[in-house]
N, C-alpha and C positions, 0 to 999 in steps of 0.2 A: 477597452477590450470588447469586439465583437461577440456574439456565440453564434453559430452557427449549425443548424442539424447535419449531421452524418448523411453521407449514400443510406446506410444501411441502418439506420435509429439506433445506431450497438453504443454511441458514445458521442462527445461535442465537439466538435472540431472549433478552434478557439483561432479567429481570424483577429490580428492588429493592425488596422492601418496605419501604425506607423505612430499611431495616437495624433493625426491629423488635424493641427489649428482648423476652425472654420472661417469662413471669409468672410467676412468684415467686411458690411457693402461699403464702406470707405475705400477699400483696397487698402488697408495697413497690416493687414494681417499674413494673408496668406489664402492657400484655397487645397482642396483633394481634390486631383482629377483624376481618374479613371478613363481606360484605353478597354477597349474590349474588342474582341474580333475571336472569330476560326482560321482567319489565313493566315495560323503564327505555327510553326511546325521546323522541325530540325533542317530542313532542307526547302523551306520558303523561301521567298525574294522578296520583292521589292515593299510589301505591309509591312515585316519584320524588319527591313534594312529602317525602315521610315520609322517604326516604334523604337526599334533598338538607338536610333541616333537622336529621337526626344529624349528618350531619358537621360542619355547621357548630356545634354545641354539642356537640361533641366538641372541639371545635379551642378552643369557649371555657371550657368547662367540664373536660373531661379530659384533658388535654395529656398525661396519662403512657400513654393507649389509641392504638395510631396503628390506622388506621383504612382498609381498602381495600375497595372496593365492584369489583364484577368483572360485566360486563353485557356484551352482545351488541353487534358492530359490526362496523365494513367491513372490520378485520382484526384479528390477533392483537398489539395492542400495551400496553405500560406507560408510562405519563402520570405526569409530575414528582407531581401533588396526589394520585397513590393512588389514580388511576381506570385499571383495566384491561379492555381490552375481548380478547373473543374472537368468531374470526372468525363469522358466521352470514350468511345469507342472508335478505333481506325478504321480512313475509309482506306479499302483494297488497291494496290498500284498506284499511289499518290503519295511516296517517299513521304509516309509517315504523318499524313495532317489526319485530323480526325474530328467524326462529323456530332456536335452538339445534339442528343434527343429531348433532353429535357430543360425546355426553357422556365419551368417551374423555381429548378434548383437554380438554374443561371440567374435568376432574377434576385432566390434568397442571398446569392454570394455581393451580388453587385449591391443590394439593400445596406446588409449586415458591416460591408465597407463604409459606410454613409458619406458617397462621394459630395461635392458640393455643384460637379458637372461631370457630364459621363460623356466618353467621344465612342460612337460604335465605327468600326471600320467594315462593316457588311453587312447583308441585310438578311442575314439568315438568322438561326436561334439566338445567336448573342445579340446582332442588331436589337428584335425586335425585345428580348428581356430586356435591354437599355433603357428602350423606349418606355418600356411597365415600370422599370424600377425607378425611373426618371420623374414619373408621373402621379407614380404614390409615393415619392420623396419631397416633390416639389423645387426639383432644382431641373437646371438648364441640360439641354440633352443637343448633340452634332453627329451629325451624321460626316464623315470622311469618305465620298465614294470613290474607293479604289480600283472598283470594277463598273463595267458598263451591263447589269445584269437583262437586258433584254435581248442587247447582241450576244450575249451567251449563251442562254437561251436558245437564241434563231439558230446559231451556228451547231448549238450540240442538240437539240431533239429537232429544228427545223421551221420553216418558216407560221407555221401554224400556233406557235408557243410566242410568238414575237406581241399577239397583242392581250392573253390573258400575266405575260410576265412583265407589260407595260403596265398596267392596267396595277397589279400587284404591288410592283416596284413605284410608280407614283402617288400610289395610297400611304405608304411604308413612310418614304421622305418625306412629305407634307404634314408628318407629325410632329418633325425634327423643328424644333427653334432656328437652328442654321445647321443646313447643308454646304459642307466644303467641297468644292470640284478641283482636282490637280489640272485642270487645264480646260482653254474658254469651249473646245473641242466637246468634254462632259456638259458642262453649264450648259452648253447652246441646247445639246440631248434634254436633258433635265427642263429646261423650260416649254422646249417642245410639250414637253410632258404634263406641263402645267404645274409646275415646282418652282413655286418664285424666289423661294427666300435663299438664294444659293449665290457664294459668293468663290470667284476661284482663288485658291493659293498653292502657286507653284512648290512642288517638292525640290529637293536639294540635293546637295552633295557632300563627302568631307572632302577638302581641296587639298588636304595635306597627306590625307592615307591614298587616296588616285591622285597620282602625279608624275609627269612625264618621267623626273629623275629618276623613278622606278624600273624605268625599260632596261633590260638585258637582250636584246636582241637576237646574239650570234646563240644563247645560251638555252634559249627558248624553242631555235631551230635545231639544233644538237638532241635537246631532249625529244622533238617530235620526228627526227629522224629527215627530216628538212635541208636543203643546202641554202647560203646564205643567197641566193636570188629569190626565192621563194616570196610571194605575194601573198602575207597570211593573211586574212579574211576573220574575224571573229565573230560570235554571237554568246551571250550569257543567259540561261532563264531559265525558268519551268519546262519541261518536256510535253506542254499543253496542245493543243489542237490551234487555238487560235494566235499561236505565236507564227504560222504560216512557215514554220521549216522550210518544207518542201519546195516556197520558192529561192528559198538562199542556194539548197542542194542543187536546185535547176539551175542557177546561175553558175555556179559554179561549175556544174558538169557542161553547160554552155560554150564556158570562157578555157575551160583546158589550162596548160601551163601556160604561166607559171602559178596560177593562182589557186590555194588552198584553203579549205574553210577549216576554221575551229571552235568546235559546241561544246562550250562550257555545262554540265548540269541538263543537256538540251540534247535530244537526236539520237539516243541508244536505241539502237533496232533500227533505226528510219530506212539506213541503205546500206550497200557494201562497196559504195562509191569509196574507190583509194583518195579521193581528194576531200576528203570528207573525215575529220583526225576528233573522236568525242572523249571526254572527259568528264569523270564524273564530279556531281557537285565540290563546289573545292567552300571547308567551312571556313579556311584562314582569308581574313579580306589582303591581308599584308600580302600575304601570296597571290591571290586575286587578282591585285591590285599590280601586283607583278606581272602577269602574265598579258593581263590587260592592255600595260603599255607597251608590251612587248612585239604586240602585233602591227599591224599596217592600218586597219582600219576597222570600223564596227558595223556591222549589217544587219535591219533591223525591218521584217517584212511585214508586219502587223499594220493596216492602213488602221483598223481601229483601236490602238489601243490607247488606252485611257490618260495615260501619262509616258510612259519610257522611261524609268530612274535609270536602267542601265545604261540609255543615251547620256545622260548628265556623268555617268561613271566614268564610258570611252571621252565625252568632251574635257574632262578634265583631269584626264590623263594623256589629253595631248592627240586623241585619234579623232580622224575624220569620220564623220559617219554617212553612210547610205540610206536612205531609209525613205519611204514612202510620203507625199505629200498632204496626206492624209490624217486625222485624228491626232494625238499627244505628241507624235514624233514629228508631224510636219509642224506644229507650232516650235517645238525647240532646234531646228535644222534648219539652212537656208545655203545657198552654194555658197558663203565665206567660210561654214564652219565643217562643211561635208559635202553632201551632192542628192539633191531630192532626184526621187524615181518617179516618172511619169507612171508608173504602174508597179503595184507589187506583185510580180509574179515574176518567173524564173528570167522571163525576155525581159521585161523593165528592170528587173533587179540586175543584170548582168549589163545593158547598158548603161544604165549611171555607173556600175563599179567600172568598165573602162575610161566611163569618161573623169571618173574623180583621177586615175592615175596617169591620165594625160595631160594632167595640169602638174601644178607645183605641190607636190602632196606635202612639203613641210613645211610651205605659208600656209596651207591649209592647218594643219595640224596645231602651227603658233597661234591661228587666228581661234581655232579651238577651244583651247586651253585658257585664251584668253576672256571665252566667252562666258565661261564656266564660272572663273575668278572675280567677271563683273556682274553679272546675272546670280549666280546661283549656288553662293554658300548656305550652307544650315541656316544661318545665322537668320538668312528673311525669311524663312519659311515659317521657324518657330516664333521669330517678333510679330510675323503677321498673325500667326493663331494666337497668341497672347493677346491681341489687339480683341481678335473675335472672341474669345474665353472672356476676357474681360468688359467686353459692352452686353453679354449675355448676361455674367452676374451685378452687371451694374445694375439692370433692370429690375431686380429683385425677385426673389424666389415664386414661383408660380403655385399656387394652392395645391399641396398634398390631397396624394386621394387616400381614401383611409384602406388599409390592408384588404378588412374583409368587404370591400366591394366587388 
């Protein structure tokens, strides 16, 4: 049993991990890993889809790792299933994520858990507590970079922030044992940057909850008020700046009938284009996962984004995808499984989508599904971080630093 201080010094907040074996550099034992991030919130994607599906193939697959994911919430407490939140405040118009101020207390929670390896998923307050708590603990610490924090940066305050957030974000990773990159796209970033010890491991899918059998088609179009010729068009995500909307809506208002987009979670307020049908975040994957295959195809305009799970979502539920030759999504798309865009913007993005339905969109679609099934179950994403987890702690614990340094 933990103890841990209060927000507010009134009383002890009494943290269990779980009463976590330690590892045994044998590997006979077992190990406590800890997940830590800010990008985990009620209506998140793609960090929560990827924590939320560790653990449950931890719980079927490694029964001897227990497993605590530590995230941002309305107060400082410990949850029977290994979820602990610390206190933070909500940021404003961001469907509820909230932003970490004190990585003080962040560090006492992650300490007080006495991980045996911590994985940070960002590189804000929880990242760098990781990194503190990692260091006066003497265990192995990973960074998982889910974002590309200097193109976000450049994109949201402008190109003047691009080399004090490089500069920033390379200092940050190079303190990590191993840096995990979801694709060679990141990595290559990353070393630019002078980040050597970065290894990529592709993210996954579940192949059995997105799956073609799912599609209801005529059912899909009933509900959006659609007739069955109608060319649905989907997109899933964040309502972000750099998911590049604006050129899907351009395509589409490009292309006219029959073709109609559908923004899952994505595009409230963008336009009052009729071809343009938004939905808000949907929390049921089952239904998700419905509607998913429901459509015709998935369009994805982001040239940088760092990985695309929701591409792995559409391929394995059987849709072709659109998407940009560029960054995370040109590494998982190629014209067998969808249709690369010489450009992402409204004019590129509306020519590959003609050209993917002038071909055979249901070889495409098989050839998908197929890809998905051979590439890219859970199952490798988590045996390859098991591989990395595990040559971390084979090395042996690195020298604790003492508290009060």
């Amino acid at each position: 049993m933990s103890l841990l201080p209060p927000e507010d010094g009134s009383a002890v907040i009494r943290l269990n991990p779980a009463d976590a074996p330690h590892f045994d550099r044998s590997g006979r034992i077992g190990f406590h890993l800890v997940d830590t991030t800010m990008l985990y919130a009620p209506k998140s994607g793609g960090v929560k889809r990827y924590l939320t599906a560790k653990r449950a193939w931890l719980a079927r697959r490694r029964r001897d790792v227990t497993h605590t994911l530590v995230v941002p919430g309305a107060a400082t407490r410990a949850r029977a299933e290994g979820l602990v939140t610390v206190a933070a405040p909500k940021l404003p118009f961001t469907d509820g994520y909230r932003c970490p101020t004190r990585p003080v207390k962040w560090g006492q929670v992650l300490r007080a858990l006495q991980p045996d390896l911590i994985e940070a998923g960002d590189p804000y307050v929880p990242g760098h507590a990781a990194l503190d708590a990692a260091e006066m603990l003497g265990v192995p610490a990973v960074a998982f970079t889910h974002t590309d924090a200097v193109a976000l940066a450049q994109l949201h305050l402008g190109d003047w922030a691009a080399h004090p957030a490089l500069r920033a974000w390379s200092t940050f990773c190079k303190r990590f044992d191993k840096v995990v990159a979801p694709s060679a796209f990141i990595r290559e970033r990353l070393v630019d940057y002078g980040v050597d010890q970065v290894e990529v491991q592709h993210l996954g899918v579940d192949l059995e909850l997105f799956h073609p059998m799912r599609a209801d088609r005529a059912a899909l179009r009933r509900r959006l008020g659609l007739g069955p010729e109608a060319r649905l068009l989907m997109f899933a995500g964040r309502p972000s700046r750099e998911k590049n909307l604006e050129a899907l809506v351009g395509a589409v208002q490009r292309l006219g009938a029959p073709y109609h987009l559908l923004l899952i979670g994505a595009g409230r307020d963008l336009c009052d284009e009729d071809r343009v049908i938004c939905l808000g975040y949907e929390r049921d994957p089952v239904r998700l996962a419905g509607v998913m295959a429901s459509c015709d195809a998935l369009v994805h305009a982001n040239a940088n984004e760092p990985f695309g799970l929701v591409v792995l979502e559409a391929l394995a539920s059987g849709l072709p995808v659109v998407g940009p030759r560029k960054g995370g999504v040109g590494e998982l798309i190629d014209a067998t499984v969808g249709q690369p865009a010489h450009r992402a913007d409204g004019v590129g993005m509306a020519e590959a989508i003609e050209a993917l339905f002038a071909r055979d969109r249901q070889a495409v679609a098989r050839a998908a599904r197929a890809r998905a099934v051979d590439r890219h179950g859970w199952d490798a994403t988590f045996e390859g971080l098991m591989r990395i987890y595990g040559d971390l702690l084979a090395r042996g614990a690195r020298a604790p630093i003492a508290l009060s340094a």
